[in-house]
Backbone as CSV, one residue per row, in Angstrom:
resi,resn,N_x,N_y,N_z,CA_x,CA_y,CA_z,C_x,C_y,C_z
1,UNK,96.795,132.132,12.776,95.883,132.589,11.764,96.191,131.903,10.446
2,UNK,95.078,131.277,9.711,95.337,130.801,8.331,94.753,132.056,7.589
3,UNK,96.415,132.174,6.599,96.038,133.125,5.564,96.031,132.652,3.920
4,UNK,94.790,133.381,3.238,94.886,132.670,1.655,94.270,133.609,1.282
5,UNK,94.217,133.961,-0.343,93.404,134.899,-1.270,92.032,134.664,-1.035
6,UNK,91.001,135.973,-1.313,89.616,135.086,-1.326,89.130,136.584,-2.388
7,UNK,88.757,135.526,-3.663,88.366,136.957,-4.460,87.156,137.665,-3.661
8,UNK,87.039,138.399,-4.071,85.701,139.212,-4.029,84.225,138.661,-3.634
9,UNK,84.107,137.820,-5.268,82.703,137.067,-5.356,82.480,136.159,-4.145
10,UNK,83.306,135.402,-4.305,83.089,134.284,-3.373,83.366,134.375,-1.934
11,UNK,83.677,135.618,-1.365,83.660,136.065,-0.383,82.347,136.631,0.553
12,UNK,81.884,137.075,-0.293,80.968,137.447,-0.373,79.767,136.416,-0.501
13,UNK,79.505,134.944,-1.138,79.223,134.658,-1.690,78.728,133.349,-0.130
14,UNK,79.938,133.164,0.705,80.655,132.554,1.446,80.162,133.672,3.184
15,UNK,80.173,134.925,2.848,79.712,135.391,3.918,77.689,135.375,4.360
16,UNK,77.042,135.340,2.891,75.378,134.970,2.772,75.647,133.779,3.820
17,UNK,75.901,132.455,3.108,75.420,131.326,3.543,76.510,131.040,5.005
18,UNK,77.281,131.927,5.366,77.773,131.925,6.931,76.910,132.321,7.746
19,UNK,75.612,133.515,7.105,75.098,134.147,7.831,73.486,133.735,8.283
20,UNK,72.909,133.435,6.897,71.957,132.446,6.594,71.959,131.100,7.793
21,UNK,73.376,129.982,7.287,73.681,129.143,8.285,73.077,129.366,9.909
22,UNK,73.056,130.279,10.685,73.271,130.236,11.990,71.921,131.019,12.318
23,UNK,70.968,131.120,11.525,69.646,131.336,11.883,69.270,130.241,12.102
24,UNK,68.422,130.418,13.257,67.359,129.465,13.940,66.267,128.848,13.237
25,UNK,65.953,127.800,12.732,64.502,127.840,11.947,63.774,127.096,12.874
26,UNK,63.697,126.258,13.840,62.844,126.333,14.815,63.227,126.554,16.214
27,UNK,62.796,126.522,17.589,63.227,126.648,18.834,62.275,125.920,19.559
28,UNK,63.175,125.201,20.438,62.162,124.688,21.722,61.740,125.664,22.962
29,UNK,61.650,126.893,23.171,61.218,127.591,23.865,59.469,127.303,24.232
30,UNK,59.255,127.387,25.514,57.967,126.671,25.865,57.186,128.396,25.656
31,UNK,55.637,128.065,25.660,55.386,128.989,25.365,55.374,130.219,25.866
32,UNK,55.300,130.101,27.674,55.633,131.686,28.290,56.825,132.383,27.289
33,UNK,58.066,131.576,27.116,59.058,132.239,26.847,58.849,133.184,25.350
34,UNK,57.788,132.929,24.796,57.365,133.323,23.368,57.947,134.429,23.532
35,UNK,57.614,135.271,23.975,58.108,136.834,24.345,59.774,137.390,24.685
36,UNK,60.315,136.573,24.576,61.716,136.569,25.012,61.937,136.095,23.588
37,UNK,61.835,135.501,22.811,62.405,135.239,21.517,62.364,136.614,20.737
38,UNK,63.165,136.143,19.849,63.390,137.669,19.387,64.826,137.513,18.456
39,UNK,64.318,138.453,17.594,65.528,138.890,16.334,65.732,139.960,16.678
40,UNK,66.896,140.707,16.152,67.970,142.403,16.284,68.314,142.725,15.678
41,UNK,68.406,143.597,14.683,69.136,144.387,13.844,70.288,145.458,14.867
42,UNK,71.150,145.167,14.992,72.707,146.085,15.828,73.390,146.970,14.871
43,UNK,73.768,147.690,15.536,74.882,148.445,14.815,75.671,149.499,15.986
44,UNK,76.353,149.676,15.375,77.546,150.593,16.773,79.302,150.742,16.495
45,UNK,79.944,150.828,16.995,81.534,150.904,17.049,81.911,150.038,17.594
46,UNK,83.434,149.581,16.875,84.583,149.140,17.603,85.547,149.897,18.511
47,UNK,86.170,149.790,19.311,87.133,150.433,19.555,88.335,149.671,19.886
48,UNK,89.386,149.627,18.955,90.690,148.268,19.278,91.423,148.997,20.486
49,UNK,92.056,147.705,20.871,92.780,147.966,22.304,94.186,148.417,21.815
50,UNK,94.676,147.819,20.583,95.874,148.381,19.694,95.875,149.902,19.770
51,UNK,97.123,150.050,19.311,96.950,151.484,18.608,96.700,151.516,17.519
52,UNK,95.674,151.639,16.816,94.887,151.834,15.501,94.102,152.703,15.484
53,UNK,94.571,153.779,14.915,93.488,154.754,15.089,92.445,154.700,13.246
54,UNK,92.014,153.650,12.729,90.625,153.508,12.091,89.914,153.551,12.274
55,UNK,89.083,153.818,11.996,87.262,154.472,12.254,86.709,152.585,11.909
56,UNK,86.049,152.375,12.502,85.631,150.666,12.829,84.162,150.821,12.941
57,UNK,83.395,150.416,11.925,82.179,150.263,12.607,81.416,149.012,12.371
58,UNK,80.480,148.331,13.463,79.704,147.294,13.629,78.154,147.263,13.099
59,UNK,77.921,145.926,12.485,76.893,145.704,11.965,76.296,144.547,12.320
60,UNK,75.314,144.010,12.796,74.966,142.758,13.175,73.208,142.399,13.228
61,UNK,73.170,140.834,13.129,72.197,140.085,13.093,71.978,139.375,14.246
62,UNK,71.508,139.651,15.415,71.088,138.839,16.978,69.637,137.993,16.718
63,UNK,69.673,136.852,16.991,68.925,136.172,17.348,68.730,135.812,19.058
64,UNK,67.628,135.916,19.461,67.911,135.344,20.972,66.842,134.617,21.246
65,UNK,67.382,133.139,22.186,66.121,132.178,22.193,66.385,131.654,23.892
66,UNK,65.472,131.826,24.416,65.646,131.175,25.754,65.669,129.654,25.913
67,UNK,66.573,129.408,26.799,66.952,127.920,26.934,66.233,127.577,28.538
68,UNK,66.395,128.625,29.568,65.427,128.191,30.812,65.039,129.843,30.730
69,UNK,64.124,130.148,32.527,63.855,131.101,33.067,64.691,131.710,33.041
70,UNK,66.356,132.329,33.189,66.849,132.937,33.114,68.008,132.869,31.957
71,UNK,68.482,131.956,31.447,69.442,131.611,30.271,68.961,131.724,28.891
72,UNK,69.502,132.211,28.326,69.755,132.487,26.833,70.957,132.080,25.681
73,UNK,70.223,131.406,24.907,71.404,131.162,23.894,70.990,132.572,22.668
74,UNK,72.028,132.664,22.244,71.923,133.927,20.939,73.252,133.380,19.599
75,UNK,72.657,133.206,18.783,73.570,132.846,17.570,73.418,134.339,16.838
76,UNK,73.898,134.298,16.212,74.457,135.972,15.271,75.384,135.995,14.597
77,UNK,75.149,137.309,13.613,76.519,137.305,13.016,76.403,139.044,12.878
78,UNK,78.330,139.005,12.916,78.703,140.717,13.215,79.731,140.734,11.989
79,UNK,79.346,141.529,11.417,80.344,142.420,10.921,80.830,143.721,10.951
80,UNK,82.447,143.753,10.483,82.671,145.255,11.290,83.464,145.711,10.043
81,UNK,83.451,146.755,9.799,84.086,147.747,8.628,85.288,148.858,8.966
82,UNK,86.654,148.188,8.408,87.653,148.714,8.827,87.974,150.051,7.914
83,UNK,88.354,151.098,8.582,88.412,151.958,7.330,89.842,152.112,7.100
84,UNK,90.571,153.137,6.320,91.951,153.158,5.598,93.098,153.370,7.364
85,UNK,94.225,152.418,7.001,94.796,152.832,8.119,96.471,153.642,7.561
86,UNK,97.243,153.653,8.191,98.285,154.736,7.362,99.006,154.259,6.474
87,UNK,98.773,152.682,5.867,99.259,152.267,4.742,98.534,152.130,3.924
88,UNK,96.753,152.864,3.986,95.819,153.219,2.950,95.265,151.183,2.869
89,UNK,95.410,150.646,3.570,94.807,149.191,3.864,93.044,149.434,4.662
90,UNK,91.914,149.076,4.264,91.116,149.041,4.447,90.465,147.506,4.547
91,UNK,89.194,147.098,5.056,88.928,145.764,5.110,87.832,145.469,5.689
92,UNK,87.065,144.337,5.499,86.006,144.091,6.509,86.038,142.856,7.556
93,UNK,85.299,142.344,8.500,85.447,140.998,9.128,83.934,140.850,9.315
94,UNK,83.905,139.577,9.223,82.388,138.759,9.537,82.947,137.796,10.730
95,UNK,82.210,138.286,11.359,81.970,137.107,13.021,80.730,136.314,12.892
96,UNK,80.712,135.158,12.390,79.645,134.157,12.904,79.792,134.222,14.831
97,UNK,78.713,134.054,15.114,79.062,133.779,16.848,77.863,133.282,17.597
98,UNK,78.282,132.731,18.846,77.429,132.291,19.478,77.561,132.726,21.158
99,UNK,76.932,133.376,21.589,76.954,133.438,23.071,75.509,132.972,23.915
100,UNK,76.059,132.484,24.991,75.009,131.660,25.960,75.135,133.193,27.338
101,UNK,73.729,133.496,27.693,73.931,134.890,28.406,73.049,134.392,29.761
102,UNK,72.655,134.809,30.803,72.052,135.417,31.862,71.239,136.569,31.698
103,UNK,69.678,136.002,31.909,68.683,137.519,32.197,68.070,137.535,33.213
104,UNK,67.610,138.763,34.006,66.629,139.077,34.495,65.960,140.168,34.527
105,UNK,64.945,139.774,34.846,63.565,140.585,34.787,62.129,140.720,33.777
106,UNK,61.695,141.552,33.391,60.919,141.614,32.706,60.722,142.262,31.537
107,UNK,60.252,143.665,31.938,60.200,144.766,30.841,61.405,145.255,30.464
108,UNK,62.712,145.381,31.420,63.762,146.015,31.218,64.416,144.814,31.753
109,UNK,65.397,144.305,30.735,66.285,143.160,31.217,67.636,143.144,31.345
110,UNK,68.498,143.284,31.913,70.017,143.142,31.980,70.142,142.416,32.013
111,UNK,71.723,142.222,31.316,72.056,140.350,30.758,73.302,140.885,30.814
112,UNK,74.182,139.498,31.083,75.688,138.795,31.002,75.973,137.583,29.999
113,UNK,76.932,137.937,29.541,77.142,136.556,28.498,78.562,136.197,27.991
114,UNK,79.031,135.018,27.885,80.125,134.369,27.435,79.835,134.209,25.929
115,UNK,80.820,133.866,25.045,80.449,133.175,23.908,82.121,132.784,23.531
116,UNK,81.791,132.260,22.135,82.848,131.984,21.087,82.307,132.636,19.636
117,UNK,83.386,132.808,18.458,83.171,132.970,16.938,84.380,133.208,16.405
118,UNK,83.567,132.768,15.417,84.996,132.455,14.372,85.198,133.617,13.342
119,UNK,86.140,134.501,13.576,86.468,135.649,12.472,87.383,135.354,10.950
120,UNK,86.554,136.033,9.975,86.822,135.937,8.865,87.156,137.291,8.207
121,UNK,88.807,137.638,8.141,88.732,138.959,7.900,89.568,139.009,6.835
122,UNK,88.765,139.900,5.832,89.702,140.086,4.375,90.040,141.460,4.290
123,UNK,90.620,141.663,3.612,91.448,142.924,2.554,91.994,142.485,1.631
124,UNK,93.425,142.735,1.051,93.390,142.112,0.236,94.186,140.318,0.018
125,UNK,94.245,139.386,1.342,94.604,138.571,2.144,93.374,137.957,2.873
126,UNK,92.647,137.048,3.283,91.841,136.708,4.367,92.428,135.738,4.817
127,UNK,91.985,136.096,6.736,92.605,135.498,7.864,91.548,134.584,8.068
128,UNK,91.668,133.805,9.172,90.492,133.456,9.637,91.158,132.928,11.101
129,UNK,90.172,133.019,11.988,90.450,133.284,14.108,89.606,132.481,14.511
130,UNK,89.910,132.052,15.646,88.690,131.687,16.885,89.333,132.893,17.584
131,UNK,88.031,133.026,18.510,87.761,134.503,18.895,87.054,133.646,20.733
132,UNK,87.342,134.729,21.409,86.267,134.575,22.524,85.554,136.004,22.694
133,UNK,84.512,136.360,23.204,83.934,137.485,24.020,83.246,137.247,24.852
134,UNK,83.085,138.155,25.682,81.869,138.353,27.141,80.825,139.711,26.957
135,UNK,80.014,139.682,27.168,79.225,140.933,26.889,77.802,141.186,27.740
136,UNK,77.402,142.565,28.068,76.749,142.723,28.844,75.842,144.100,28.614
137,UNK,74.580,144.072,28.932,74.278,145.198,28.353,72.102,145.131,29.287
138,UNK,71.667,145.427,28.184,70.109,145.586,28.766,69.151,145.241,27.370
139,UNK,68.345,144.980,27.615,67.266,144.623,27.139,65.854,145.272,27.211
140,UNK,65.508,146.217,26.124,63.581,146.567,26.754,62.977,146.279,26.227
141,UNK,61.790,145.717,26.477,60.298,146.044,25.689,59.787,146.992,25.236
142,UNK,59.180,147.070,24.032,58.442,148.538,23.996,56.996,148.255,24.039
143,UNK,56.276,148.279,23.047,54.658,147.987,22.673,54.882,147.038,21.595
144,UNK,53.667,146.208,21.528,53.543,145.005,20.227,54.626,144.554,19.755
145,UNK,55.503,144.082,20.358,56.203,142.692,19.935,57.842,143.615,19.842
146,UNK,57.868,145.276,19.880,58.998,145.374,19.109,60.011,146.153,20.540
147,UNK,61.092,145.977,20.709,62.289,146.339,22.018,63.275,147.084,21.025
148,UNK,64.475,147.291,22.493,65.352,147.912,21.929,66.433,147.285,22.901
149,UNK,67.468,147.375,22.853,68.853,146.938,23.165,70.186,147.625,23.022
150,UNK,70.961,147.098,23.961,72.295,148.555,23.939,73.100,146.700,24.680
151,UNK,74.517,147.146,24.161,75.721,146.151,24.522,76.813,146.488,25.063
152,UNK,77.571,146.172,25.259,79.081,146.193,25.307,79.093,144.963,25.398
153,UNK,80.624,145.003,24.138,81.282,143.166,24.463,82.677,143.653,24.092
154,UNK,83.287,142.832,24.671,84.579,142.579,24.970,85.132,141.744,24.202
155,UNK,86.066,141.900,22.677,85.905,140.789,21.637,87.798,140.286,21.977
156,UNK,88.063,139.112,21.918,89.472,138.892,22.473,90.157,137.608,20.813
157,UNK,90.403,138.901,20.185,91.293,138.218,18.841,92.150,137.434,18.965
158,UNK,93.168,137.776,20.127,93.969,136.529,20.192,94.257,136.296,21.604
159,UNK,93.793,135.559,22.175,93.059,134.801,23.245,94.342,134.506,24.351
160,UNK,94.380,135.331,25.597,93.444,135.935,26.044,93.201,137.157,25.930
161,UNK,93.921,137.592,25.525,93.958,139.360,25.824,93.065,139.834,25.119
162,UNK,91.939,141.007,25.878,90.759,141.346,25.018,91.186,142.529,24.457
163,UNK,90.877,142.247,22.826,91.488,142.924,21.615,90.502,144.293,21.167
164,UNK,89.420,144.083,21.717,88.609,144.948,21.480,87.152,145.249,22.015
165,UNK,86.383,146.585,22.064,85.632,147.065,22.648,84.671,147.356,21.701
166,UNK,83.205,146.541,21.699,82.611,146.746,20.813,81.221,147.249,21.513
167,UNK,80.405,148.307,21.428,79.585,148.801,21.846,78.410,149.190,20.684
168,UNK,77.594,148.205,20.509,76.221,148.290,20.007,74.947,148.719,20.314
169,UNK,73.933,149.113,19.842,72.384,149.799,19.896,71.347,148.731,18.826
170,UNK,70.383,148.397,19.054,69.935,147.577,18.132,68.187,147.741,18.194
171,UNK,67.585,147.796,17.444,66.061,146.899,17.266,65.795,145.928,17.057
172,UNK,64.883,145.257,18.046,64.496,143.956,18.191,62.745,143.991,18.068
173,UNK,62.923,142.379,17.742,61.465,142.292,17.181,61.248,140.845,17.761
174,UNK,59.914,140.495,18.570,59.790,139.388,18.895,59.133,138.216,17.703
175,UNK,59.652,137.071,18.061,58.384,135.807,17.742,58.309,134.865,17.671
C-alpha cells in the first residue's frame, strides 16, 4: 500500500474526476442490445471478513454495456463509508472498478462477474490498493426503460484472500 497525506479539498476534488473518468460516453452495443444498456444508482453494506465491528456502508455508480449476447462489461465507481472504530478513526474509500460479467435471460437476468479496482482510502492518511472481486446477483426489468438490481460481491483487499462482503440493491435506468 502507498501511503501519503491528501487534504480534504483535493481529495475530494480527485474523487469527481475518478468518477466522471470511467463513464461511458459512447458504446458499441448493436441495437437489439439497446435495452441491456443501462446506468444504477446502488447502495447497501459492507461486511469485513476482519474483526471490525464498524457500521460500513456502500454507495455506487454502475454502468452496464453489453459486449456480446451474453457478456457484459460494467465500469463504476463504489464508495463505502467507514464509521468510528475503537480508536474513534473513521474514513471513506472510493473504488473506481471494472468488471466483465455473464447474463442470461430476459426480463429477470442473473449474472456472474470477475473484475479489478483500484481503492483509494483516506482518513486521516490515504492508501491506495489494487483490489480484485467476483460478484453475482440478478437483474429485472420493470416498465419504460427503468429495472432494479440486487448483488453480492466478494471484494479481496489484499489479494487473495477475500476481505470483504459487499451486498447491494440498486435502480437502474436504461439507454
Amino acid at each position: 500500500m502507498l501511503r501519503h497525506r491528501c487534504p480534504p479539498a483535493i481529495s475530494t476534488v480527485m474523487s469527481t474526476f475518478a468518477a466522471l473518468a470511467i463513464l461511458p460516453c459512447t458504446s458499441a452495443a448493436e441495437t437489439t442490445d439497446v435495452d441491456r444498456r443501462s446506468i444504477a444508482a446502488v447502495g447497501g453494506v459492507l461486511l469485513p471478513a476482519f474483526n471490525d465491528a464498524r457500521t460500513e456502508y456502500v454507495a455506487g455508480l454502475r454502468v452496464t454495456l453489453p459486449a456480446s449476447r451474453i457478456m457484459l462489461v460494467e465500469p463504476g465507481v463504489t464508495f463505502m463509508f467507514f464509521g468510528k472504530d475503537e480508536y474513534g478513526t473513521s474514513g471513506s474509500v472510493m473504488i473506481p472498478e471494472l468488471q466483465v460479467q455473464a447474463e442470461v435471460g430476459e426480463r429477470v437476468r442473473p449474472f456472474v462477474g470477475l473484475g479489478g479496482e483500484a481503492a483509494v482510502a483516506c482518513s486521516d492518511i490515504c492508501e491506495s490498493a489494487i483490489m480484485l472481486s467476483a460478484g453475482a446477483g440478478v437483474r429485472a426489468s420493470f416498465s419504460s426503460g427503468w429495472g432494479g438490481r440486487a448483488e453480492l460481491r466478494l471484494r479481496a483487499f489484499y489479494v487473495p484472500i477475500p476481505s470483504a462482503t459487499e451486498f447491494t440493491i440498486g435502480l437502474s435506468r436504461a439507454f
